[in-house]
VEXZA-878266 format. One line per field, with one value per residue: residue number from 0; residue in three letters; z, x, y of N, C-alpha, C in turn. Coordinates in steps of 0.1 Angstrom, whole numbers, plus 5000, padded with zeros to 4 digits. Layout:
! residues N
seq: [NUM	...]
type: [ALA	...]
n_c3: [Z	...]
n_c1: [X	...]
n_c2: [Y	...]
ca_c3: [Z	...]
ca_c1: [X	...]
ca_c2: [Y	...]
c_c3: [Z	...]
c_c1: [X	...]
c_c2: [Y	...]
! end
This chain:
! residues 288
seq: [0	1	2	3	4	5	6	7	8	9	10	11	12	13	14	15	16	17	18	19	20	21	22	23	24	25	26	27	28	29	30	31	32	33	34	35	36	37	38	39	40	41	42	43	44	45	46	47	48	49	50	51	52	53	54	55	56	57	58	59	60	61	62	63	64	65	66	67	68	69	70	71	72	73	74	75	76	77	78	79	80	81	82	83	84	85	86	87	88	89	90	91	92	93	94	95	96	97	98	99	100	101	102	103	104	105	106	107	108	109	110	111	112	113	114	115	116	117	118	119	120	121	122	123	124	125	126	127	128	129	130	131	132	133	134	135	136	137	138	139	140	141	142	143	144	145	146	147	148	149	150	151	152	153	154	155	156	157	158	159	160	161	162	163	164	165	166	167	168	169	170	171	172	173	174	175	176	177	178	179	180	181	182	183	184	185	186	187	188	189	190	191	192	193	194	195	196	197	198	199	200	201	202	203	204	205	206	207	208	209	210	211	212	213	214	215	216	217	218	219	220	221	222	223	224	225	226	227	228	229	230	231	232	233	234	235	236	237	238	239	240	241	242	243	244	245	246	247	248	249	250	251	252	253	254	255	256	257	258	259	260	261	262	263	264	265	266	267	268	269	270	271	272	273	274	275	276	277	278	279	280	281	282	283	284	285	286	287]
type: [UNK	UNK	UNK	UNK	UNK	UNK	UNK	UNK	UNK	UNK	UNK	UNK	UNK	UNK	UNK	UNK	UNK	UNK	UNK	UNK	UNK	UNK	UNK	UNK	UNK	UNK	UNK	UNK	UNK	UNK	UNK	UNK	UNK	UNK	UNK	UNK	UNK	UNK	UNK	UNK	UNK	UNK	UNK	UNK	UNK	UNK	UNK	UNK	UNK	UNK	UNK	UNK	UNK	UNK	UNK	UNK	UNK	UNK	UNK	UNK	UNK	UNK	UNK	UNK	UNK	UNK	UNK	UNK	UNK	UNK	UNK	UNK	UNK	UNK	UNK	UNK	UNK	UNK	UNK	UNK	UNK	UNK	UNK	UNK	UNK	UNK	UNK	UNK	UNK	UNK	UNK	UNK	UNK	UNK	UNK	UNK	UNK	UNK	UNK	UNK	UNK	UNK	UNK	UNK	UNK	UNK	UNK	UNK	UNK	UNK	UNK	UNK	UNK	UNK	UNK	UNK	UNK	UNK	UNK	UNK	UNK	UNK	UNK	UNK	UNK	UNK	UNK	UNK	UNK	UNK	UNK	UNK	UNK	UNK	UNK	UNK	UNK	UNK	UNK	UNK	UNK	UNK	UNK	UNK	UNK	UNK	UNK	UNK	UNK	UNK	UNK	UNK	UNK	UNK	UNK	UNK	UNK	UNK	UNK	UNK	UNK	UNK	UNK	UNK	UNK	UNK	UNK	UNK	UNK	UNK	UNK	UNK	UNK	UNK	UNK	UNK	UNK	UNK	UNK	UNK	UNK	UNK	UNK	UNK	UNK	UNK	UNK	UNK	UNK	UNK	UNK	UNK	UNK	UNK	UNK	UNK	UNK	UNK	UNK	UNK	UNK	UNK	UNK	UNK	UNK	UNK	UNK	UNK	UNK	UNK	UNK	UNK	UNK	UNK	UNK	UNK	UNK	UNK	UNK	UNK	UNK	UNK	UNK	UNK	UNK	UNK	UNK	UNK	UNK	UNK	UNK	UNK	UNK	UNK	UNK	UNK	UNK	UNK	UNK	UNK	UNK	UNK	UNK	UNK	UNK	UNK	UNK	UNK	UNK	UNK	UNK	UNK	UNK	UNK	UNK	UNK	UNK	UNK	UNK	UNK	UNK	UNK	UNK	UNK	UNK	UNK	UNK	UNK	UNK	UNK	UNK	UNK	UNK	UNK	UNK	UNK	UNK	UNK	UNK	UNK	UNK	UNK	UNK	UNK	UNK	UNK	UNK	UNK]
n_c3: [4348	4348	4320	4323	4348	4385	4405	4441	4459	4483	4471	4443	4408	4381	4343	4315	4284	4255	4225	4198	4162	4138	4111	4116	4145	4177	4201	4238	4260	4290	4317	4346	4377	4410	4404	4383	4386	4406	4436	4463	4462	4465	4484	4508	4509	4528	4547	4538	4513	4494	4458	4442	4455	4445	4420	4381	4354	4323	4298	4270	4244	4218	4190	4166	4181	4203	4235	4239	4253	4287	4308	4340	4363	4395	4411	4441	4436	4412	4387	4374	4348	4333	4303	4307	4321	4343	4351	4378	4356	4329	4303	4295	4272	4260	4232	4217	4195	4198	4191	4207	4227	4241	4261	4271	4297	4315	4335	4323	4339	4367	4354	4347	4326	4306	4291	4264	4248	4224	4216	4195	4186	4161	4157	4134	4138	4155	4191	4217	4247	4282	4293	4313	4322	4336	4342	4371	4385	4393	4370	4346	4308	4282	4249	4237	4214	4193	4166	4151	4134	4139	4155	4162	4181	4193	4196	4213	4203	4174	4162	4140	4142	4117	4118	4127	4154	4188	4214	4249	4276	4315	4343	4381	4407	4431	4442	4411	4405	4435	4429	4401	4380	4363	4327	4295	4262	4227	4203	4165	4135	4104	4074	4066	4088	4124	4151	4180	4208	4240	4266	4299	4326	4341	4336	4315	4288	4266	4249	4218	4195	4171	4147	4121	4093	4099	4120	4153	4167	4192	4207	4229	4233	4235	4236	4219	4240	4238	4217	4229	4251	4271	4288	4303	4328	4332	4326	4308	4279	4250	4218	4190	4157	4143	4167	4191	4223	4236	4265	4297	4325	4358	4364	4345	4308	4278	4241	4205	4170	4137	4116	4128	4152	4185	4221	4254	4285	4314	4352	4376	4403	4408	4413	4434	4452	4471	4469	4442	4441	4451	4433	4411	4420	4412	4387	4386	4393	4415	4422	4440]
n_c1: [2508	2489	2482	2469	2473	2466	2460	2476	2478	2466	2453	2461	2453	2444	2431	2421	2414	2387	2378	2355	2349	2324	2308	2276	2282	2295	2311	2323	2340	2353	2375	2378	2400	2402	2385	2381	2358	2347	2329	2329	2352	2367	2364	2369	2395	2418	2407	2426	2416	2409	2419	2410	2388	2368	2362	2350	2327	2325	2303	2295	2272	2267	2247	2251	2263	2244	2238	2230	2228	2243	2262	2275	2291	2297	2316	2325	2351	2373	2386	2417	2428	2452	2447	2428	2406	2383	2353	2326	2302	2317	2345	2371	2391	2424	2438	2462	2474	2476	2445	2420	2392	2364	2337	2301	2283	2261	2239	2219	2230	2212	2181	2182	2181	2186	2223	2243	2268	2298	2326	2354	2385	2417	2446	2458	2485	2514	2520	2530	2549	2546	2544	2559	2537	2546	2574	2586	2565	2540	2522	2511	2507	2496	2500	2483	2469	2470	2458	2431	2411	2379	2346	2313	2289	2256	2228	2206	2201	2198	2223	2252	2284	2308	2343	2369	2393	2403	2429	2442	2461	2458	2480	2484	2503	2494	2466	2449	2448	2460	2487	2487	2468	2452	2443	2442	2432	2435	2426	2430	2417	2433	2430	2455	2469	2473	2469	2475	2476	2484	2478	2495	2480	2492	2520	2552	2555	2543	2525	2527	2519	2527	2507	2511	2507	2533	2550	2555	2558	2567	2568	2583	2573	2573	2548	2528	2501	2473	2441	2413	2384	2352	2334	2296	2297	2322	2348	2378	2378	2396	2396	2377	2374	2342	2332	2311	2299	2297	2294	2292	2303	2311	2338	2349	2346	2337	2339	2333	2350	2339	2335	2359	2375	2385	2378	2390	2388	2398	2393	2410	2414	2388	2374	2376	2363	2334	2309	2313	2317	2293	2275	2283	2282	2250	2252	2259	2257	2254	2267	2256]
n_c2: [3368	3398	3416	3443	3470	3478	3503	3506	3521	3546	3570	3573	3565	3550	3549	3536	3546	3548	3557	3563	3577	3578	3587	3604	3598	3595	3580	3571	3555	3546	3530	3527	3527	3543	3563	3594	3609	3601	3614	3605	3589	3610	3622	3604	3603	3613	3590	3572	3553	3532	3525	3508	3505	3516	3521	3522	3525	3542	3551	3565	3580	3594	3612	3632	3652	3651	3636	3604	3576	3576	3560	3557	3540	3530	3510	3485	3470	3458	3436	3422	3397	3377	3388	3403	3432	3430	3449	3453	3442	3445	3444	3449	3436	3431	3416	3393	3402	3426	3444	3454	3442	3453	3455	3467	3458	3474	3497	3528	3558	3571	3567	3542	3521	3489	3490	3477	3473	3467	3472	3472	3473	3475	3484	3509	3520	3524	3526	3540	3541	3549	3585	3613	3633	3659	3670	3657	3655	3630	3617	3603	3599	3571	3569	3545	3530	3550	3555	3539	3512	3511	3490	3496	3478	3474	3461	3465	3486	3481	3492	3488	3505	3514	3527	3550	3547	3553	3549	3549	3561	3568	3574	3572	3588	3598	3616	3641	3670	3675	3683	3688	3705	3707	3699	3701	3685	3676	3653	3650	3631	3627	3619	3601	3603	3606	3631	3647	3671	3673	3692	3700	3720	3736	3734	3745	3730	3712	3685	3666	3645	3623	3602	3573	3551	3534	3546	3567	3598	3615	3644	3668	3702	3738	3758	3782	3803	3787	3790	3798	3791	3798	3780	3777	3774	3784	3770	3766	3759	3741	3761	3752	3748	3755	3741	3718	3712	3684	3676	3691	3701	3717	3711	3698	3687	3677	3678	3683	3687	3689	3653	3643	3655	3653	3663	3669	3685	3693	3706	3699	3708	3721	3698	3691	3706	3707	3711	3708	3677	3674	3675	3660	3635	3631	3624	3596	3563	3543	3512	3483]
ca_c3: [4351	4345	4308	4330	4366	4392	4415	4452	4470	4484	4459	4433	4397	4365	4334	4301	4273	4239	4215	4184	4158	4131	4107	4129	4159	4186	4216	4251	4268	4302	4326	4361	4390	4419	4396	4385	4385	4423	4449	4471	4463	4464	4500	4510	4505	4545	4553	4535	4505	4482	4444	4440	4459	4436	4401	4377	4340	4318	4283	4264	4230	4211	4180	4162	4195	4215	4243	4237	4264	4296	4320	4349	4374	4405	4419	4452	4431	4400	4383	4361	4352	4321	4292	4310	4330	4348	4366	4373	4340	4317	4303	4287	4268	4248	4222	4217	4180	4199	4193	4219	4225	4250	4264	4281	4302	4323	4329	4327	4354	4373	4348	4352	4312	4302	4281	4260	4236	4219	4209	4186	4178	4155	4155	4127	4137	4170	4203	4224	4262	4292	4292	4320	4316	4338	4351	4386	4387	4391	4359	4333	4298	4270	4236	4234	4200	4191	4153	4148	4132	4150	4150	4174	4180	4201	4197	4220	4194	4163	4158	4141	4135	4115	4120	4133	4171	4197	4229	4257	4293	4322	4358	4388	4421	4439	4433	4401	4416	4445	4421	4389	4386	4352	4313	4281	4251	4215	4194	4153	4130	4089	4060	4070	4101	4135	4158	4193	4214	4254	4276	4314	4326	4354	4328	4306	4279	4260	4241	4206	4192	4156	4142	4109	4098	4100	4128	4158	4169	4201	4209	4240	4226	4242	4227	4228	4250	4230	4220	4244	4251	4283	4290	4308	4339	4335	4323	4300	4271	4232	4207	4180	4143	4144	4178	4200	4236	4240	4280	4302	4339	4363	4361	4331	4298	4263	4225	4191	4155	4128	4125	4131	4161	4196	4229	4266	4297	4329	4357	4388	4416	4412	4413	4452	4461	4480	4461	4429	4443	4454	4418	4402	4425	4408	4375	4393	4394	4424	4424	4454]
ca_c1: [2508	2476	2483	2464	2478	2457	2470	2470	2483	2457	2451	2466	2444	2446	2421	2416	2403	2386	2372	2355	2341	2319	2293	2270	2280	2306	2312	2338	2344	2365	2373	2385	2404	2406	2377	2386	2347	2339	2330	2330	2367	2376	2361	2375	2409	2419	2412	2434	2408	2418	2412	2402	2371	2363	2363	2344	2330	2318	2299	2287	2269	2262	2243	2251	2264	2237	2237	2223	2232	2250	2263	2287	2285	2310	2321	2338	2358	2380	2395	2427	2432	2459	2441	2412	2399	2367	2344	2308	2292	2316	2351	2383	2403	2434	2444	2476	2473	2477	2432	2410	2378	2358	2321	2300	2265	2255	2223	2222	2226	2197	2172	2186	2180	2200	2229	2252	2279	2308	2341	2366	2398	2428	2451	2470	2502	2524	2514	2537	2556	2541	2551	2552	2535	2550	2587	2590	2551	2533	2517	2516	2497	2505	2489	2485	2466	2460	2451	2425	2398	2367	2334	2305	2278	2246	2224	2197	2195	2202	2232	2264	2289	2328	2347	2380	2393	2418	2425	2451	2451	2463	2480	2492	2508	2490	2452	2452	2443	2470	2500	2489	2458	2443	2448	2430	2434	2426	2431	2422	2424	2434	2430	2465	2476	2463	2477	2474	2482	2482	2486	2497	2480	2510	2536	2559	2558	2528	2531	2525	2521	2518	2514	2505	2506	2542	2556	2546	2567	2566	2578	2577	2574	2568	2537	2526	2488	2461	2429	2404	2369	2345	2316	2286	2303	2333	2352	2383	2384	2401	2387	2380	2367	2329	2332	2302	2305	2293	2293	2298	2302	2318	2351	2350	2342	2342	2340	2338	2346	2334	2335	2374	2384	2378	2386	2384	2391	2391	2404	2408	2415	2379	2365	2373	2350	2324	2293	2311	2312	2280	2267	2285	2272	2238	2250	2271	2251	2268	2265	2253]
ca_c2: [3383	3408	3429	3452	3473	3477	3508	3500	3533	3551	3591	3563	3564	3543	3545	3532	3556	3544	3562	3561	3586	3569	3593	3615	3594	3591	3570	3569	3544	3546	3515	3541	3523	3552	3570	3609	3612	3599	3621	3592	3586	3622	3627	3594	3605	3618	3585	3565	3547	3523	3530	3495	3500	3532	3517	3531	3525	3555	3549	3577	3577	3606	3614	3648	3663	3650	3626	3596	3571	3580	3550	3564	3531	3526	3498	3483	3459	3452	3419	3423	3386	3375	3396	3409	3439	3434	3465	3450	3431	3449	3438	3454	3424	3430	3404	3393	3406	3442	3443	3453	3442	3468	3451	3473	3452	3479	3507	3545	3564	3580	3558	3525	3515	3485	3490	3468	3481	3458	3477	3466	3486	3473	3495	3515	3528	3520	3534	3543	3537	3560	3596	3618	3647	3669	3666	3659	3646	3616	3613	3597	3595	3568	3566	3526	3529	3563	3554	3523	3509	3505	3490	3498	3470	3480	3453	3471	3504	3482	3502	3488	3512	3513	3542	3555	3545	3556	3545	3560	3556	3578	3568	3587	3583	3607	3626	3648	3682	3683	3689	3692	3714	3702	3694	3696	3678	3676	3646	3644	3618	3628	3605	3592	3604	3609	3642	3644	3678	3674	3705	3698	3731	3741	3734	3753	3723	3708	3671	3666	3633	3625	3588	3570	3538	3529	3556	3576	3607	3626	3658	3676	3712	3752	3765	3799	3801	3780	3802	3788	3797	3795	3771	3785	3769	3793	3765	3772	3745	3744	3768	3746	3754	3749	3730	3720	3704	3669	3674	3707	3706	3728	3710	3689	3694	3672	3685	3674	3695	3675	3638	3635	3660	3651	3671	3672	3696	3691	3713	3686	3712	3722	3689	3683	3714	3700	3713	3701	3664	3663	3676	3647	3623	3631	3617	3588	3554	3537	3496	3474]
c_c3: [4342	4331	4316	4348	4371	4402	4432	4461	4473	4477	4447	4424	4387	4356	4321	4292	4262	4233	4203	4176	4144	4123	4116	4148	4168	4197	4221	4254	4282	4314	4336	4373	4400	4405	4397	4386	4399	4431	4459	4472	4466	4479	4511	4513	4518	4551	4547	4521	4496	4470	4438	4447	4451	4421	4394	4357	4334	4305	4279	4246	4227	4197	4172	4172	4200	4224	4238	4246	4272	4306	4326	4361	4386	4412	4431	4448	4417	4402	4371	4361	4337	4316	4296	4318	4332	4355	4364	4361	4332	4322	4292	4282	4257	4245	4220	4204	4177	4196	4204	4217	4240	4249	4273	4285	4320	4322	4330	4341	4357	4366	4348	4339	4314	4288	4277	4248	4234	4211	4205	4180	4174	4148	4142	4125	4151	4174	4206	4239	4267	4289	4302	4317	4322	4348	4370	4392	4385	4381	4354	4322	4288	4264	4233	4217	4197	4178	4152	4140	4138	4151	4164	4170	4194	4197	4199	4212	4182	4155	4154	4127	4130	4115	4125	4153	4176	4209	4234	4274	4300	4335	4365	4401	4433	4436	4424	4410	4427	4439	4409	4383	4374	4336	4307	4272	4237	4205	4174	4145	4111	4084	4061	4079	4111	4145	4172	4206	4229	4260	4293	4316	4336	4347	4318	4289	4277	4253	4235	4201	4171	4144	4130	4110	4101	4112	4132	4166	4184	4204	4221	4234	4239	4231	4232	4233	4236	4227	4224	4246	4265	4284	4298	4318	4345	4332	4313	4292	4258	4228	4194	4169	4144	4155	4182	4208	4238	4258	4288	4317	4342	4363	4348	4316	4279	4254	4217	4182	4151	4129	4129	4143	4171	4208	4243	4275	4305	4338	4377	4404	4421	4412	4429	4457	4466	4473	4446	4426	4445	4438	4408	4406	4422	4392	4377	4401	4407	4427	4436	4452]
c_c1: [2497	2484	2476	2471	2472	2463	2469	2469	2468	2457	2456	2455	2450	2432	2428	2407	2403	2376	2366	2347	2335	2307	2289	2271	2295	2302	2325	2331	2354	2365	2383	2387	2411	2402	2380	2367	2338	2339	2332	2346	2374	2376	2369	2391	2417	2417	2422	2424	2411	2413	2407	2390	2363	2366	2351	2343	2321	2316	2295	2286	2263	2260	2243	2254	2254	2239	2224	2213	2244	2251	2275	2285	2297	2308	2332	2351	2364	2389	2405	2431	2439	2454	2427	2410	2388	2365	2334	2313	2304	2331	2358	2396	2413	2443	2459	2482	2477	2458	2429	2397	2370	2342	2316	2284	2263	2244	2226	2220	2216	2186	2170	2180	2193	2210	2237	2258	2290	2316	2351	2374	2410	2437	2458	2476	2502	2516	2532	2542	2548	2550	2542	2549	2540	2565	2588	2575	2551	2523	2516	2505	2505	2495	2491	2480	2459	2456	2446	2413	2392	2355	2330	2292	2270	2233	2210	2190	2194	2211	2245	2273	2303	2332	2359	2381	2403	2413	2439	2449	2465	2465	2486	2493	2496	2473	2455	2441	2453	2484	2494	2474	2450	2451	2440	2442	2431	2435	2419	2427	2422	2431	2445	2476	2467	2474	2473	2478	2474	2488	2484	2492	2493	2520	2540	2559	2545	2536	2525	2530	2513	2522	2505	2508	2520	2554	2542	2558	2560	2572	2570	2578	2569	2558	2531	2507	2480	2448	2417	2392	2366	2331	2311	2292	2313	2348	2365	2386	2387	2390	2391	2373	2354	2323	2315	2306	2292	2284	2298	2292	2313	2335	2356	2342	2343	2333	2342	2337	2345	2333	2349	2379	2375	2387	2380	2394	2387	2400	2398	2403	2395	2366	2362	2368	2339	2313	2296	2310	2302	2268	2271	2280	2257	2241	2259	2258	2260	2259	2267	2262]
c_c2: [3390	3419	3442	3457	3480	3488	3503	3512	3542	3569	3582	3567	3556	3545	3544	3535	3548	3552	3557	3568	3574	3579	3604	3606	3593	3588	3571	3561	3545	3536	3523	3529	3533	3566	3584	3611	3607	3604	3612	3590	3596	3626	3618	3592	3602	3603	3568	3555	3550	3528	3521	3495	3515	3528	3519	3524	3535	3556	3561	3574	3589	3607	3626	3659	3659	3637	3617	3581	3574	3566	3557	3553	3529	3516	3493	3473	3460	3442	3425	3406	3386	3389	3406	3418	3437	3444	3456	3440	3436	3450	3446	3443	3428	3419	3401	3400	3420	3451	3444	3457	3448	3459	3455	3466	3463	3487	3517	3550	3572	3569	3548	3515	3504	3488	3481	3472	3467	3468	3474	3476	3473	3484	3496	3518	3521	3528	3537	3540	3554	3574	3602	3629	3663	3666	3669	3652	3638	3611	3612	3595	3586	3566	3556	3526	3541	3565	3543	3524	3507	3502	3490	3487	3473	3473	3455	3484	3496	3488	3491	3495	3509	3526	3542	3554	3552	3551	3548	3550	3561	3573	3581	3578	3592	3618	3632	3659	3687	3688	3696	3699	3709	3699	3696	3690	3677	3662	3645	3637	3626	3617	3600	3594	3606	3620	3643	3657	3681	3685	3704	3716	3745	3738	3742	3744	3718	3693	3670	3652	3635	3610	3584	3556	3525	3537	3561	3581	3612	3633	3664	3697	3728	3760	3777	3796	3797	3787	3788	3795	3790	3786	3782	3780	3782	3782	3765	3758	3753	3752	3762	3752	3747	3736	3729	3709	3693	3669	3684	3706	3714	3725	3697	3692	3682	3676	3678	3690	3683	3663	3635	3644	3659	3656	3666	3682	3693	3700	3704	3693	3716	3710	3683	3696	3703	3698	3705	3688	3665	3663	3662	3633	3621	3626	3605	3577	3545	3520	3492	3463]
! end
């Protein structure tokens, strides 16, 4: 049996988030089966298409807030086999140790550079069991290792970095967008805790997580409205202390403050406009 699940249903999604802040640098990671970022899969919907033929892996490297390397690649295929996720060249293995090692061999999109990343997280505190996020919905977030160590190896830049990890990962029965309209996020990591506050945006309740290296708590909680600010998009993400945004489209959005707090926003419903698929299919490498 596959440590990894593969959805089958057609509007179905699964991903696998990793993080890692390190110095002036941060890197994602995301391994997408029934990709939140494919126009192709979003248009696809009406006639019934699989999420396995819409898989998806999404590197980002950034130096000081800037983009560094961008890979966004889709694929008609993924392998979950024992310990392993394959998309394409590039491989999601978790150890039995509760370690995961993350290998990314693909090229940027639009430019077609090759890249090659190696990620290593050992966690330090428990994760957690799936949580849904909004009662009565189909989806689910669980924080698998939301406190880790992590080293980044880049072989191609000469880059290896250590630094603080997390990793997560999100399913659903049904598109995100036809029920549940959107989410932001903000997770940061202290010198001996890591904090975690998700807001389902159609809900009355927000989730608050908060784990160290021997315990991790969740609370479903009622929070009074978040102060929030607009991208140039019109976008509504976290108002953080000395923030700047990593990535700013019309329905997505990620943020860093300093080197320990990392955010994103996305609002889904406006990602099945038409014009706003075909703009992401301009940063959306799609594999032969």
């Amino acid at each position: 049996m596959s440590h990894f699940s593969l959805p089958s249903v057609s509007g179905s999604y699964r991903w696998y988030y990793v993080d890692l802040t390190a110095g002036d640098f941060t890197a994602v990671v995301i391994f997408m089966i029934g990709s939140l970022f494919s126009p192709r899969y979003s248009s696809a919907l009406r006639k019934g298409a699989s999420p396995r033929q819409h898989a998806a892996v999404n590197f980002a490297l950034y130096e000081r807030g800037v983009r560094r390397q961008w890979v966004l690649s889709e694929y008609q295929d993924v392998t979950a086999e024992g310990q392993t996720l394959k998309i394409g060249e590039s491989t999601l293995h978790a150890r039995s140790d509760g370690s995961l090692v993350v290998q990314v061999i693909d090229t940027t999109a639009i430019w077609g550079k090759p890249v090659e990343a190696r990620l290593e997280l050992t966690p330090e505190g428990p994760g957690h069991a799936p949580i849904r996020l909004v009662e009565g919905l189909e989806h689910w977030w669980q924080p698998i290792a939301p406190r880790a160590r992590a080293t980044l190896t880049m072989p191609k830049l000469g880059l290896k970095l250590e630094g603080r990890g997390y990793h997560d990962g999100n399913h659903g029965e049904v598109p995100l967008g036809s029920d549940l309209r959107g989410w932001d996020w903000v997770r940061s990591h202290a010198s001996e805790r890591t904090t975690i506050t998700y807001r389902p945006w159609n809900a009355a309740a927000s989730w608050q997580v908060a784990v160290d290296e021997n315990s991790v708590a969740v609370n479903q909680v009622s929070l009074p409205p978040a102060p929030s600010s607009r991208t140039a998009w019109g976008l509504s993400v976290p108002k953080l202390q000395e923030s700047r945004l990593l990535e700013s489209s019309p329905f997505y959005a990620r943020l860093e403050s300093g080197r320990d707090t990392l955010g994103e926003a996305a609002d889904f419903q406006r990602f099945h406009s038409p014009w706003i698929r075909w703009m992401a299919g301009l940063r959306t490498r799609v594999a032969s």
